[in-house]
Structures are given as C-alpha cells and as structure tokens.
Backbone as a chain_set.jsonl record, in Angstrom:
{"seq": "XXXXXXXXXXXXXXXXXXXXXXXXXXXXXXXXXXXXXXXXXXXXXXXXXXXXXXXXXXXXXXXXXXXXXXXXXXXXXXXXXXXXXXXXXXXXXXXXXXXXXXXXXXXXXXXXXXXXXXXXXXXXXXXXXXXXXXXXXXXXXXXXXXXXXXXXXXXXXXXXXXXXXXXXXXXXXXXXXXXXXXXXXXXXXXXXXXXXXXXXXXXXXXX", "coords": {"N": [[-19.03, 29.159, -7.854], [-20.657, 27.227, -6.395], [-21.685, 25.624, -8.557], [-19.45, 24.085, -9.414], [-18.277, 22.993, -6.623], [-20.743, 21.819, -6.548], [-21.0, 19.828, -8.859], [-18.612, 18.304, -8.243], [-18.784, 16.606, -5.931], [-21.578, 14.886, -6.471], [-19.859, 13.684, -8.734], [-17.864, 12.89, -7.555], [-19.472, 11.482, -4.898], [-21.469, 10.079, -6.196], [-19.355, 8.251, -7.779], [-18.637, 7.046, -5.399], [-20.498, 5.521, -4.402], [-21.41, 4.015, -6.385], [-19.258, 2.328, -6.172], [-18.891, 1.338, -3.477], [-21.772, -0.809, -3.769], [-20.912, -2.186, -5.944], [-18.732, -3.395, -4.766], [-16.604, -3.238, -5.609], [-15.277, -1.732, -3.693], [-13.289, -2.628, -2.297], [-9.933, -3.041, -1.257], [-8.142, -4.34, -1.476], [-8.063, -5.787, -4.196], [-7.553, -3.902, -5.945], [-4.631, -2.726, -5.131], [-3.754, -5.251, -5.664], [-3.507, -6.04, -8.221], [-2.329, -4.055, -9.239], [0.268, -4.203, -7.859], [0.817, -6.531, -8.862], [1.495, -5.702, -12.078], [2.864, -3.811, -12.145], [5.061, -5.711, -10.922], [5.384, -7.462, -13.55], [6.467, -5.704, -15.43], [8.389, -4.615, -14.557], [10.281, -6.934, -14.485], [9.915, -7.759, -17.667], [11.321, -5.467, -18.296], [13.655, -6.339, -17.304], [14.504, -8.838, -18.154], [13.976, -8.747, -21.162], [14.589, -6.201, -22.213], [17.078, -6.18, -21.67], [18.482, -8.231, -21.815], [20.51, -8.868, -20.232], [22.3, -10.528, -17.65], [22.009, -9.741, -14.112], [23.4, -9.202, -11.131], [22.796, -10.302, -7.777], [22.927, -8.086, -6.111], [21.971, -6.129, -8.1], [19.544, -6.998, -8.275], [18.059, -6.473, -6.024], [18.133, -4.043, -5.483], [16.519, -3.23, -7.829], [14.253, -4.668, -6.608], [13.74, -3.401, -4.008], [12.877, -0.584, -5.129], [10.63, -1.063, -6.01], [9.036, -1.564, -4.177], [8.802, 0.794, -2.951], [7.315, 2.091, -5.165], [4.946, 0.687, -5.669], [3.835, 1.316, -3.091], [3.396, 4.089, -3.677], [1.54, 3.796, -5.734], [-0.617, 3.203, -4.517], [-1.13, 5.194, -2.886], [-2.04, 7.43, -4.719], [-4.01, 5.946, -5.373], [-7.706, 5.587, -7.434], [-9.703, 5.521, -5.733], [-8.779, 6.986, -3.091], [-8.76, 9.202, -4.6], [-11.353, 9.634, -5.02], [-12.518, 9.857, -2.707], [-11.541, 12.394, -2.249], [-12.946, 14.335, -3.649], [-15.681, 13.878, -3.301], [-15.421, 14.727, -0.349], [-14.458, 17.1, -0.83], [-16.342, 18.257, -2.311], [-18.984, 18.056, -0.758], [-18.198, 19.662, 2.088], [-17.743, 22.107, 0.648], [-20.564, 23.077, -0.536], [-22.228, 22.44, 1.488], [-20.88, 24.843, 2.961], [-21.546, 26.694, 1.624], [-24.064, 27.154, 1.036], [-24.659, 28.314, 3.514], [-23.917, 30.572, 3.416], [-21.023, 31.329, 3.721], [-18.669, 32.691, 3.05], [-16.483, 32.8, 0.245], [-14.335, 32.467, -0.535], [-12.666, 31.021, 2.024], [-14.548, 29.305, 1.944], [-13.526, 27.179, -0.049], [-10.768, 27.257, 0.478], [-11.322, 25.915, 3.274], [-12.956, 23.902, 2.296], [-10.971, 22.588, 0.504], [-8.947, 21.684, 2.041], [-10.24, 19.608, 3.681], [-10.939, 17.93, 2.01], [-8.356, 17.011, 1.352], [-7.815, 15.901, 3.495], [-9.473, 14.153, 4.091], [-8.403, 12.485, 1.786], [-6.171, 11.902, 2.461], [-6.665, 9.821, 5.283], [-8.389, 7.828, 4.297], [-6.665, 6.832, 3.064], [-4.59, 5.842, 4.749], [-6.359, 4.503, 6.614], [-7.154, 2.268, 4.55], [-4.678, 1.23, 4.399], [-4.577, 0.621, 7.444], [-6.641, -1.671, 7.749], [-5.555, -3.426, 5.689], [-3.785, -4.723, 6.46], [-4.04, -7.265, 7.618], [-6.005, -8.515, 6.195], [-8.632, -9.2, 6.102], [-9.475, -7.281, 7.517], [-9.711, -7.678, 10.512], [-7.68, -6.206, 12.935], [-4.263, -6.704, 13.919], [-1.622, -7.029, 15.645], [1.401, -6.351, 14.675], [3.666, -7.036, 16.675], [3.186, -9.416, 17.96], [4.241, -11.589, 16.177], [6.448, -11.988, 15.939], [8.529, -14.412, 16.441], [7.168, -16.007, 14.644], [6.887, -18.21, 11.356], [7.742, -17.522, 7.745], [7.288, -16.994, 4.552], [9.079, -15.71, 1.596], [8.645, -13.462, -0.286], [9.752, -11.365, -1.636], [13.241, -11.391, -2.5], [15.693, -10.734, -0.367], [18.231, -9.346, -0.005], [21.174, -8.918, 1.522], [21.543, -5.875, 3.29], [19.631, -4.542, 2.041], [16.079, -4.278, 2.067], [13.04, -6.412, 1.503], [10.267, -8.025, 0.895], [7.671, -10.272, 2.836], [5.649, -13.109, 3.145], [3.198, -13.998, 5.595], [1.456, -16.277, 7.408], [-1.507, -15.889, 8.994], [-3.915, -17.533, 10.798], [-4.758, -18.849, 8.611], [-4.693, -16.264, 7.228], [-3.238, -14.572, 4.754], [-0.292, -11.981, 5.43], [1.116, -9.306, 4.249], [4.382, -8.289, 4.932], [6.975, -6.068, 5.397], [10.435, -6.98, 5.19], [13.932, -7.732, 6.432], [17.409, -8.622, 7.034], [19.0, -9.171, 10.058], [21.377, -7.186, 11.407], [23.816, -9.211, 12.036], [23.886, -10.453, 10.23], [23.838, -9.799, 7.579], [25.441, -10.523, 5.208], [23.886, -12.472, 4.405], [21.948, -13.835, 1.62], [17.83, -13.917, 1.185], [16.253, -16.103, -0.919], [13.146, -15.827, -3.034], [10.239, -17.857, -1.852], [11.937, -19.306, 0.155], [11.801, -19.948, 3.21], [11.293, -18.5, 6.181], [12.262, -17.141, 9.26], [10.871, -14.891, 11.506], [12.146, -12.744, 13.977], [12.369, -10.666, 15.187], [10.851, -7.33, 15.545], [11.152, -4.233, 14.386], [10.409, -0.945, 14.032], [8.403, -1.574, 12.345], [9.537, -3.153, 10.917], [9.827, -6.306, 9.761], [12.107, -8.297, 11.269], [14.423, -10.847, 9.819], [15.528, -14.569, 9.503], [17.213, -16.662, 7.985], [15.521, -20.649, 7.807], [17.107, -23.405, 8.788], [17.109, -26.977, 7.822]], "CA": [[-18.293, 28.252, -6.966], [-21.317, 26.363, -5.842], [-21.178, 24.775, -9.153], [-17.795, 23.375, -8.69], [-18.604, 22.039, -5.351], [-22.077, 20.578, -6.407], [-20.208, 18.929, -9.412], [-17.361, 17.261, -7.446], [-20.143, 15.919, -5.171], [-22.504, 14.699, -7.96], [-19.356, 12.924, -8.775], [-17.456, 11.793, -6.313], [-20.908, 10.873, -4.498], [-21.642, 8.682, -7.371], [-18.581, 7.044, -7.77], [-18.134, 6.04, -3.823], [-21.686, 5.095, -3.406], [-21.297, 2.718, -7.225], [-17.751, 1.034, -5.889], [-20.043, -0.058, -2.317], [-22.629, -1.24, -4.404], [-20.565, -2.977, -7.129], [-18.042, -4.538, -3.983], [-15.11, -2.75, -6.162], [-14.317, -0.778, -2.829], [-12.385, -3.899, -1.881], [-8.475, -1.896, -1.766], [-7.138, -6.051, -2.289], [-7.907, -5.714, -5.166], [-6.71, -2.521, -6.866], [-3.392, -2.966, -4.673], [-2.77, -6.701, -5.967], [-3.514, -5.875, -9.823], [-1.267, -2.773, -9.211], [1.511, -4.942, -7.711], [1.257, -7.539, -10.437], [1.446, -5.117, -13.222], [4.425, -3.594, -11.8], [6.02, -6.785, -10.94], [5.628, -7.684, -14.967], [6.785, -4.688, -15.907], [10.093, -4.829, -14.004], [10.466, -8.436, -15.079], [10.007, -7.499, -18.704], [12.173, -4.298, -18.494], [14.877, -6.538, -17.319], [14.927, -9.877, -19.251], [13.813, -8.367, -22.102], [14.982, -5.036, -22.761], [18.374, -6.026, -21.962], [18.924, -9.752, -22.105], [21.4, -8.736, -19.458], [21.842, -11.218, -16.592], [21.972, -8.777, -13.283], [23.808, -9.948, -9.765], [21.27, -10.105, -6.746], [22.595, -7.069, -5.855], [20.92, -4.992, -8.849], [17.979, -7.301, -8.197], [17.521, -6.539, -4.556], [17.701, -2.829, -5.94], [15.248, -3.357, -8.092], [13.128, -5.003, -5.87], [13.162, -1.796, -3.145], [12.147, -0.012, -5.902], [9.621, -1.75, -6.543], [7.763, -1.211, -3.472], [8.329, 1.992, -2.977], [6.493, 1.927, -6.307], [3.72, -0.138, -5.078], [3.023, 2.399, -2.057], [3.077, 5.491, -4.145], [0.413, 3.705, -6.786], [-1.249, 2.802, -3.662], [-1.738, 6.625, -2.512], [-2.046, 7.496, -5.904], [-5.456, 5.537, -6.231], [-8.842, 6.23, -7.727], [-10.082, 5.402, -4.548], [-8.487, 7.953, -2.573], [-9.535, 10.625, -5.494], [-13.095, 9.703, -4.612], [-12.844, 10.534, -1.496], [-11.068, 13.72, -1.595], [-13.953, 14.936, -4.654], [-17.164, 13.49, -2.366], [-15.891, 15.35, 0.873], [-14.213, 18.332, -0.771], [-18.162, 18.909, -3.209], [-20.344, 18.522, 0.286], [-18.085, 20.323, 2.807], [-18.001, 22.946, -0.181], [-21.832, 22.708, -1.178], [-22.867, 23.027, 2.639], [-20.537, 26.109, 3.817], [-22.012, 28.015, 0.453], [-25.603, 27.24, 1.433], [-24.727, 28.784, 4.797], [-23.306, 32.123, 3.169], [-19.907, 31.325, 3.733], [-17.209, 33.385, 2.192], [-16.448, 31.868, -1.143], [-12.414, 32.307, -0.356], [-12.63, 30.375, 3.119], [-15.323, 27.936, 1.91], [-12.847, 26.692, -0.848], [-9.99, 26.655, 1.235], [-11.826, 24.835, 4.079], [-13.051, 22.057, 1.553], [-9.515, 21.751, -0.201], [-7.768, 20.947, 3.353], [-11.243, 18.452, 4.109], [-10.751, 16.732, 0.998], [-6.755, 16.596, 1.529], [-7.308, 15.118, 4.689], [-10.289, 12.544, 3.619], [-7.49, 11.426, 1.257], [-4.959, 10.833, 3.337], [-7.445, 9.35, 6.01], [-8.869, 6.885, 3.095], [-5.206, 5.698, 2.101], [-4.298, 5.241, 6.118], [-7.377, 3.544, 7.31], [-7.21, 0.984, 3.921], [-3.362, 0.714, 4.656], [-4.284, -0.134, 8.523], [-7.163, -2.376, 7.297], [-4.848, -4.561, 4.709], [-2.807, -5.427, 7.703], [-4.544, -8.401, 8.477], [-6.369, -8.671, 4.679], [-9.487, -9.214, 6.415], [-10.227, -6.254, 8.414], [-9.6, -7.575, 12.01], [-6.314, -5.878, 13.068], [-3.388, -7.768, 14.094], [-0.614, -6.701, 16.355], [2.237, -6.982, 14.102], [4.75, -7.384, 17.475], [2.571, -10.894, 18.199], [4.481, -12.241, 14.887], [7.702, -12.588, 16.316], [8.451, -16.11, 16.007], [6.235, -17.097, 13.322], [7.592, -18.177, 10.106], [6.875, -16.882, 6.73], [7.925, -17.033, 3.049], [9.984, -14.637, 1.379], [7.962, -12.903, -1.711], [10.381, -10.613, -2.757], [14.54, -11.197, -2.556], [16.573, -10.053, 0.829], [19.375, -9.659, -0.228], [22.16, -8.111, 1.949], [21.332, -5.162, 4.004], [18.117, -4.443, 1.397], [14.599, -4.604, 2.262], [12.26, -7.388, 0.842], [8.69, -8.925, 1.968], [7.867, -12.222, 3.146], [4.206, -13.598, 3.42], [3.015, -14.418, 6.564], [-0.015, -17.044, 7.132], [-2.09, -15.895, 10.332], [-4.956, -17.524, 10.834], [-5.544, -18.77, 7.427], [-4.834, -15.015, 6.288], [-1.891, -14.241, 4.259], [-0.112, -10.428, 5.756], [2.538, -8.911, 3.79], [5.383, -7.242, 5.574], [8.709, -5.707, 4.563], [11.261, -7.499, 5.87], [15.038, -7.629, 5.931], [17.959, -9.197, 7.701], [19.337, -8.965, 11.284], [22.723, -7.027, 11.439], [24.757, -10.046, 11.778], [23.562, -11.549, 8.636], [24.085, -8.513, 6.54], [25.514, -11.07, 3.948], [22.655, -13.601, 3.842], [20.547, -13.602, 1.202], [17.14, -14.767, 1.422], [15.35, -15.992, -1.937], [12.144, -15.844, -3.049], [9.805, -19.123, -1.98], [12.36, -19.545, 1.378], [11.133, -19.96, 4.682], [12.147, -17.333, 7.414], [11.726, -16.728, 10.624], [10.805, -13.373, 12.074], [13.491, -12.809, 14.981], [12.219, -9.374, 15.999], [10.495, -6.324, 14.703], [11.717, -3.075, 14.131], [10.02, -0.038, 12.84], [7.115, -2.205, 11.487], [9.998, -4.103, 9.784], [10.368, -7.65, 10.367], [13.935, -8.947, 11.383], [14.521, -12.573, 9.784], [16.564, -15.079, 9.94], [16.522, -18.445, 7.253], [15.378, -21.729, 8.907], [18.312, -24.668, 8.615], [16.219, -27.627, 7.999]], "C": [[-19.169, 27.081, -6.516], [-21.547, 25.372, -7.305], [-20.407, 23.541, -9.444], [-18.11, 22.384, -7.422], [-19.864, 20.887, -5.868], [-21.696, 19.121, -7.836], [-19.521, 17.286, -8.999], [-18.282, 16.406, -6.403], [-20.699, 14.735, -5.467], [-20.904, 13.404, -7.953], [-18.473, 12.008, -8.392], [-18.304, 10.972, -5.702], [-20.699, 9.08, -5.08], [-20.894, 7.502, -7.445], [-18.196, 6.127, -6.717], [-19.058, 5.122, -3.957], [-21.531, 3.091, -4.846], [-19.733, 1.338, -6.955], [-18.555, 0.458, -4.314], [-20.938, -0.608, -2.874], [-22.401, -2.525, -5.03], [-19.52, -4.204, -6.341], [-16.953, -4.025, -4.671], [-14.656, -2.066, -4.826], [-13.023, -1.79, -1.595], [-10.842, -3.351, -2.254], [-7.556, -3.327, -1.854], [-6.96, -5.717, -3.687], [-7.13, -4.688, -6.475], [-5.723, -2.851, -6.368], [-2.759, -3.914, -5.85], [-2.337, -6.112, -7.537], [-2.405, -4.632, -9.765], [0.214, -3.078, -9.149], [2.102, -5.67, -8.705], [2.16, -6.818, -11.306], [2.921, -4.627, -12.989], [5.56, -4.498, -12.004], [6.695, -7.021, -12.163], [6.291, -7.138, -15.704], [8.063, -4.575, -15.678], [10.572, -5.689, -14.572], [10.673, -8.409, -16.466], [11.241, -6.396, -19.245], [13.768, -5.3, -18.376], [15.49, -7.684, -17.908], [14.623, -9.611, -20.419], [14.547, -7.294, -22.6], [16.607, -5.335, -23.091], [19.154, -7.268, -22.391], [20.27, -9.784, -21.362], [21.342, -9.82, -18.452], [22.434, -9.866, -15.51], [22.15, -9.839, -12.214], [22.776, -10.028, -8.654], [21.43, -9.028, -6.553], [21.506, -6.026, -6.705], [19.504, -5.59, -8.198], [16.889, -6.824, -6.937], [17.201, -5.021, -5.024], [16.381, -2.583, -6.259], [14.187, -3.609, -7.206], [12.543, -4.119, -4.67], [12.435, -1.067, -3.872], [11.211, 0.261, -5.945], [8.306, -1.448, -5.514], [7.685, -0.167, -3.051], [7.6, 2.392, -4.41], [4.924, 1.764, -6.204], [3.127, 0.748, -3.89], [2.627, 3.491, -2.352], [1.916, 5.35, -5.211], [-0.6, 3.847, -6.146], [-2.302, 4.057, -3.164], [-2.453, 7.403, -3.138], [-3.527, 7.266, -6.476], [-6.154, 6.354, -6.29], [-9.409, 6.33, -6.865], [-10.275, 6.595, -3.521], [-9.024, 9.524, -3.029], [-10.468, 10.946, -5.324], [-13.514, 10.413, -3.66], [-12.394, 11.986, -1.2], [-12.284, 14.522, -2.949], [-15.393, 14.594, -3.722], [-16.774, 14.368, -1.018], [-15.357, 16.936, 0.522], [-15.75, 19.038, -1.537], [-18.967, 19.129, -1.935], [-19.642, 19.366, 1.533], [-18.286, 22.112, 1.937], [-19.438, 24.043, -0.462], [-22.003, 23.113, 0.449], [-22.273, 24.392, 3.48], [-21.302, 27.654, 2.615], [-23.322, 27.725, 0.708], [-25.774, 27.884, 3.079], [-24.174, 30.263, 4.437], [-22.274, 31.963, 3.558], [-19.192, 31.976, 3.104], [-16.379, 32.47, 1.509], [-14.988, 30.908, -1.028], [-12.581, 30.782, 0.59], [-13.597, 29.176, 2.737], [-14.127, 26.823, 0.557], [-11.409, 26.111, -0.513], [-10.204, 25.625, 2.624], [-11.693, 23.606, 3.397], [-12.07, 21.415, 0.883], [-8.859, 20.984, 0.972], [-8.796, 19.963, 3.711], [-11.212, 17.795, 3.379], [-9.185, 16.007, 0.891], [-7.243, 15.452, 2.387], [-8.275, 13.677, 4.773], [-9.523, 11.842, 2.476], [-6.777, 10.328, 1.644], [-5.695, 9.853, 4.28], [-7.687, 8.031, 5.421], [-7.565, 6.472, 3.01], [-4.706, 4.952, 3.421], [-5.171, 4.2, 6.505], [-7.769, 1.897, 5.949], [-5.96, 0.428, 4.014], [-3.34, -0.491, 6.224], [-5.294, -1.42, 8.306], [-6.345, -3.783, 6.454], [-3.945, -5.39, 5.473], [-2.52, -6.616, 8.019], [-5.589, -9.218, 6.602], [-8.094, -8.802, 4.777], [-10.451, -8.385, 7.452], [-10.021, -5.72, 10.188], [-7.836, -7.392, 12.332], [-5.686, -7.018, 13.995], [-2.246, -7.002, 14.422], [0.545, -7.362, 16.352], [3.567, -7.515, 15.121], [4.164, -8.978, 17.7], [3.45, -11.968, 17.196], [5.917, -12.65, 15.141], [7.672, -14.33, 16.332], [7.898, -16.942, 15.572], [7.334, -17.377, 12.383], [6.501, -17.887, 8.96], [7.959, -17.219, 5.663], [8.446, -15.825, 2.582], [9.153, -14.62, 0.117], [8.531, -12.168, -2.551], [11.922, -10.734, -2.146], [14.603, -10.272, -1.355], [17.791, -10.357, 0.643], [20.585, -8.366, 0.765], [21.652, -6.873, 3.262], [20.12, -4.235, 3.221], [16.69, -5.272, 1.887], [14.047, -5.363, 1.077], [10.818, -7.2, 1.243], [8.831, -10.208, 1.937], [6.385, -11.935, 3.251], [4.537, -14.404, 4.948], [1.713, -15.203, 6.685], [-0.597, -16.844, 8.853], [-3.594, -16.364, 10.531], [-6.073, -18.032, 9.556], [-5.228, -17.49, 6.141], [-3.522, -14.951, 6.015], [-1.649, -12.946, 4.161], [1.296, -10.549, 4.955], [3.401, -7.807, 4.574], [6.581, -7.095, 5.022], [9.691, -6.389, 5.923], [12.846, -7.488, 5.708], [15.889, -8.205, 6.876], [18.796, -9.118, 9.579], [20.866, -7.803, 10.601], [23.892, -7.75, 11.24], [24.697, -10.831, 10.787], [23.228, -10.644, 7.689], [24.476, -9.522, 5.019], [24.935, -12.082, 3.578], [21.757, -13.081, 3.232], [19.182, -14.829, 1.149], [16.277, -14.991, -0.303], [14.141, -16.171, -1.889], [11.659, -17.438, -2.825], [10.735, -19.868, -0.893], [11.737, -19.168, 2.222], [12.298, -19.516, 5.553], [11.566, -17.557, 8.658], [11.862, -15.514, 11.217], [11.516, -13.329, 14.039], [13.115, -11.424, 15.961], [11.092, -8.7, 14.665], [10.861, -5.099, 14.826], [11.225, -1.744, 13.471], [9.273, -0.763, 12.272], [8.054, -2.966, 10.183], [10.188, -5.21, 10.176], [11.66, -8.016, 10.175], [13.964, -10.444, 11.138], [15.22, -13.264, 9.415], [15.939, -17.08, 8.892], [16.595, -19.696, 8.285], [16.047, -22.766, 8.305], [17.039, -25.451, 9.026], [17.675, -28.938, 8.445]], "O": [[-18.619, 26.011, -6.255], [-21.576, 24.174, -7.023], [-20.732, 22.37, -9.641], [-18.134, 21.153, -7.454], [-19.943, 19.671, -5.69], [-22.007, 17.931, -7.788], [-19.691, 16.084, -9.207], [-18.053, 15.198, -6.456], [-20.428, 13.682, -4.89], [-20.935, 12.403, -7.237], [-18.295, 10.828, -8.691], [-18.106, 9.761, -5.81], [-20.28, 7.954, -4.81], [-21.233, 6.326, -7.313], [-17.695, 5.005, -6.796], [-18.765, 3.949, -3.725], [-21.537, 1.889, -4.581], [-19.426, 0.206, -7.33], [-18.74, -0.743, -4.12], [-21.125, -1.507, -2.054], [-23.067, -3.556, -4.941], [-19.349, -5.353, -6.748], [-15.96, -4.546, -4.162], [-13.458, -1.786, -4.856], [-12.327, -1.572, -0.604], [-10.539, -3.231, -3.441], [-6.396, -3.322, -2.267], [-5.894, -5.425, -4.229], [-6.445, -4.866, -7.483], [-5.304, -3.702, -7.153], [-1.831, -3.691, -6.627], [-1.204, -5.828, -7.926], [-1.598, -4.644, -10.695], [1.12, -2.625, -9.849], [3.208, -5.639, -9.244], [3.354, -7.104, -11.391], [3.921, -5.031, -13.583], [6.547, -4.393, -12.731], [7.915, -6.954, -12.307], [6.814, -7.723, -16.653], [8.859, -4.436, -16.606], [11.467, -5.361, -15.35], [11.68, -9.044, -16.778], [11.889, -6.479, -20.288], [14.751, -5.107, -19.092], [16.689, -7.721, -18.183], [15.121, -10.496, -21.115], [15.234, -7.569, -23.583], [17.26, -5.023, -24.087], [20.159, -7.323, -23.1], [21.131, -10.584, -21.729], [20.179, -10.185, -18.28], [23.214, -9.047, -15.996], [21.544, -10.908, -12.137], [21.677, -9.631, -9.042], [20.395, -8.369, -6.663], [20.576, -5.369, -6.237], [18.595, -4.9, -7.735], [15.663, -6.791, -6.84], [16.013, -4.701, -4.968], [15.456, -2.079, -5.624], [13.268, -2.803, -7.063], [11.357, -4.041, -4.353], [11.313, -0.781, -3.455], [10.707, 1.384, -5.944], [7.129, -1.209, -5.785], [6.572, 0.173, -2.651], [7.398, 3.604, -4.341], [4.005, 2.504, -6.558], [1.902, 0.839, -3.805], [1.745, 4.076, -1.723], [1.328, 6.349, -5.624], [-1.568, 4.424, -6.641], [-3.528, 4.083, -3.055], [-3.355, 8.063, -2.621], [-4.124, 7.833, -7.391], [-6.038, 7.473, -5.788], [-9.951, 7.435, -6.839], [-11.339, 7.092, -3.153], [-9.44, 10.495, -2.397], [-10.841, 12.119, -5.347], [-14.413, 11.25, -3.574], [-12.733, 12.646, -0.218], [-12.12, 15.738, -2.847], [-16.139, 15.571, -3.659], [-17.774, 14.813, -0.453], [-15.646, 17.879, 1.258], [-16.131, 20.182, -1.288], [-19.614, 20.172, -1.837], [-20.526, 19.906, 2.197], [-18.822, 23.076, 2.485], [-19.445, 25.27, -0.56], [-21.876, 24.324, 0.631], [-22.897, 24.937, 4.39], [-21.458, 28.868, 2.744], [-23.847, 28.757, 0.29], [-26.839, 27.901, 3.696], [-24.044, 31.057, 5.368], [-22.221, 32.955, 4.284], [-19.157, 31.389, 2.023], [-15.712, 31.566, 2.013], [-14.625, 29.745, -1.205], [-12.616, 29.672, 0.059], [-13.376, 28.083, 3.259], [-14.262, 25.6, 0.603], [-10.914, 25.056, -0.909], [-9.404, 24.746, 2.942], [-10.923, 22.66, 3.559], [-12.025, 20.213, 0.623], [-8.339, 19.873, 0.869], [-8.171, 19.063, 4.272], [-11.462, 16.652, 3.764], [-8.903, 14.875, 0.498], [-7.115, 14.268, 2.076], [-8.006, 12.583, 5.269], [-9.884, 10.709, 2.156], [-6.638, 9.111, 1.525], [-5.257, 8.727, 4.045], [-7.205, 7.066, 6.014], [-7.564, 5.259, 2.798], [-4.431, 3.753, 3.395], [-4.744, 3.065, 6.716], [-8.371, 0.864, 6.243], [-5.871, -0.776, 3.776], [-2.761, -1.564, 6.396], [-4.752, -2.439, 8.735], [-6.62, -4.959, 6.691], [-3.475, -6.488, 5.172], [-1.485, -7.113, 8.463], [-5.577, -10.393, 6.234], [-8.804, -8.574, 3.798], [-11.548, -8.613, 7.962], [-10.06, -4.67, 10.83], [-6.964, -8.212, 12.045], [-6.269, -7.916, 14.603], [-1.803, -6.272, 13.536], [0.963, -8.259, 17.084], [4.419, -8.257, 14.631], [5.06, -9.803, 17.527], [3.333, -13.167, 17.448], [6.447, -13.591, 14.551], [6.75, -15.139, 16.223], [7.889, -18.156, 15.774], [8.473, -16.929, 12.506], [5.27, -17.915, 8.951], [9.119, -17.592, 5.835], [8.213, -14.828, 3.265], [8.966, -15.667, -0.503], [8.263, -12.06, -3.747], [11.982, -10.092, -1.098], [13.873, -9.291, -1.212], [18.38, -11.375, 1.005], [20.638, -7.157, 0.54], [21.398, -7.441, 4.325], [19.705, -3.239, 3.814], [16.425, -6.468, 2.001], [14.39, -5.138, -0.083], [10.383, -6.235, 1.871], [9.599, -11.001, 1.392], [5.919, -10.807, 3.408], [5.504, -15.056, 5.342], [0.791, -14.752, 6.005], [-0.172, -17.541, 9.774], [-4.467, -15.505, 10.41], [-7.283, -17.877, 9.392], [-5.361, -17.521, 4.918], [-2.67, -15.22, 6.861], [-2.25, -12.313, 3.293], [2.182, -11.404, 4.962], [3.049, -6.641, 4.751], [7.138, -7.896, 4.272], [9.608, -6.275, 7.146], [13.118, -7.147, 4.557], [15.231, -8.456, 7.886], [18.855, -7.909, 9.357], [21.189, -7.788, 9.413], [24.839, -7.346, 10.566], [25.422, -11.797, 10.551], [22.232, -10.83, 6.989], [23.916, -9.306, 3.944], [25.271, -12.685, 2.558], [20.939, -12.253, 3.632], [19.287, -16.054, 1.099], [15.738, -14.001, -0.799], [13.704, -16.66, -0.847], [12.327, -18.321, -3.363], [10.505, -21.076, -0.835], [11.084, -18.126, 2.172], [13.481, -19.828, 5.686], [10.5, -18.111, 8.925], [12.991, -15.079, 11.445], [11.124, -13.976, 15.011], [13.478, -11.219, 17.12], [10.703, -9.126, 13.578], [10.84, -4.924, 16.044], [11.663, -1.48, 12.351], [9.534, -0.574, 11.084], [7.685, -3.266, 9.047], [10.882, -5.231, 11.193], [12.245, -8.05, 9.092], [13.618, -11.24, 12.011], [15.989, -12.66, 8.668], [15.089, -17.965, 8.993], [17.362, -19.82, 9.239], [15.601, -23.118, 7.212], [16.213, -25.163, 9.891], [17.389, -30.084, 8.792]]}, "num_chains": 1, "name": "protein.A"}
C-alpha cells in the first residue's frame, strides 16, 4: 500500500510542483482552450454535419448545453487530478509511516484527495471571478453594462462579458420575466438589472 501512496505522490508532487514552475497552473488557460474547442465543435456539428439552418430556439439550446459542458470539462481537469493524486500519495505515505491501519489509511486519503479536488475546482472557480485573482462582489455589477457572448434567447440562459476594471468577468445571464420574449444576440450590449442566484438579470440598451 505504501507503494501506491508513495507513487501517487512521486507523481502528483511532480506534476503540481512542474505546472508552478512552467506558469501552466494558470486555470485561464485550460478553461479558455476548453471553451474554444467546444465552441468549434458545436459550430461544426451544426453547420456542417447537417447544413440544417436551426431557429434561435435550438440555438439557445445548444448554447445551455454548451456550458453546462464547459463546467463539467472544467471539474473534469488535469489540474484537479493533480491535486487529488499529490494529497491523496502524502496523506497516504504519512498515516503508513505512523502504523496506521492500511484499511483506514486508504480510506482517509481517498476522502483527502476527494476533497483537495473539489477544493482545487472551487477556489480556481472563485478565483476566475474577477480573472485576476482579486475577488469582486458580483451584487456591485448591477448597473453595469456588458456584452452578450453567448445568445439569450427567451427564458434560456446565456453569458455576457463584463469589463471591470480593465478585466473582462464572465457571467451567465438571462432575461428579466417580463422580457421572456427578448432575445439578446451575441456582440449586444446589456444591462444588468439585478442579480439572482449568481445570475445576472438583463435588459438590451435602446440606443
């Protein structure tokens, strides 16, 4: 068993300590390229495969999809793997150098590496917030405006870009109640009206 543990260690270790080193532990990056790829992928699946044209509604479909897509790649990362192999090898590795009971030291370090997963996917989720680290108290955002990045169409969730500070935050966004049948396209300017559940409520700006 101490094998196993000193393994997962050994390589988890390794791989955390070479992504701070190398500046890969930057979670922009894996995210965006993740998003892209997706994006393309949708995009291809649907002017290509079918040469179908599709109403906004499918598109807005699609486009929920899409980010529940984008959050589950998100959880999903190598990143996260690292961390649950680097804390499940040394909580492992130090309860078996203490004579620990093999059972209980294995189940300890599986639920310490669970939870340095999840921990790792939360704390780069609350981190991306802001894109730069310093959090940002998404209720403050009320009556900014922002761009629409992905289709709101109808009573479907989108995102919009937001510019705070220079920094560009992505939030899911979607329409008030009374504008259930406005859609917003991509590359329109919104205005955030409220927030809701960490969703922004918005509303297109009549120029």
């Amino acid at each position: 068993m101490l094998t196993l543990f000193l393994v997962c260690l050994i390589i988890g270790g390794g791989l955390l300590a070479f992504s701070l080193l190398s500046s890969t532990h930057d979670d922009t990056t894996i995210d965006h390229s993740g998003e892209l790829q997706i994006n393309h992928d949708l995009d291809f699946n649907v002017d290509a495969s079918t040469g179908e044209h599709f109403s906004s509604e499918h598109i807005s479909h699609i486009d929920t999809h899409n980010l529940e897509t984008i959050e589950t790649v998100k959880f999903l990362s190598l990143r996260n793997f690292i961390y649950f192999l680097t804390f499940f090898g040394l909580t492992g590795t130090l309860m078996t150098l203490f004579d620990i009971n093999s059972i209980i030291s294995f189940i300890s370090s599986f639920g310490i590496g669970i939870l340095s997963y999840i921990f790792g996917y939360k704390l780069m989720k609350y981190f991306k917030s802001s894109e730069s680290g310093e959090i940002v108290n998404i209720y403050n955002l009320i009556g900014r405006t922002g761009k629409v990045e992905i289709d709101i169409v109808g009573g479907n969730k989108g995102k919009i870009l937001v510019n705070v500070g220079g920094r560009l935050i992505e939030l899911i966004a979607m329409t008030s109640e009374t504008n259930r049948d406005e859609s917003l396209k991509s590359g329109e300017e919104v205005l955030i009206t409220d927030i809701q559940q960490n969703i922004a409520i918005v509303e297109k700006i009549d120029f």
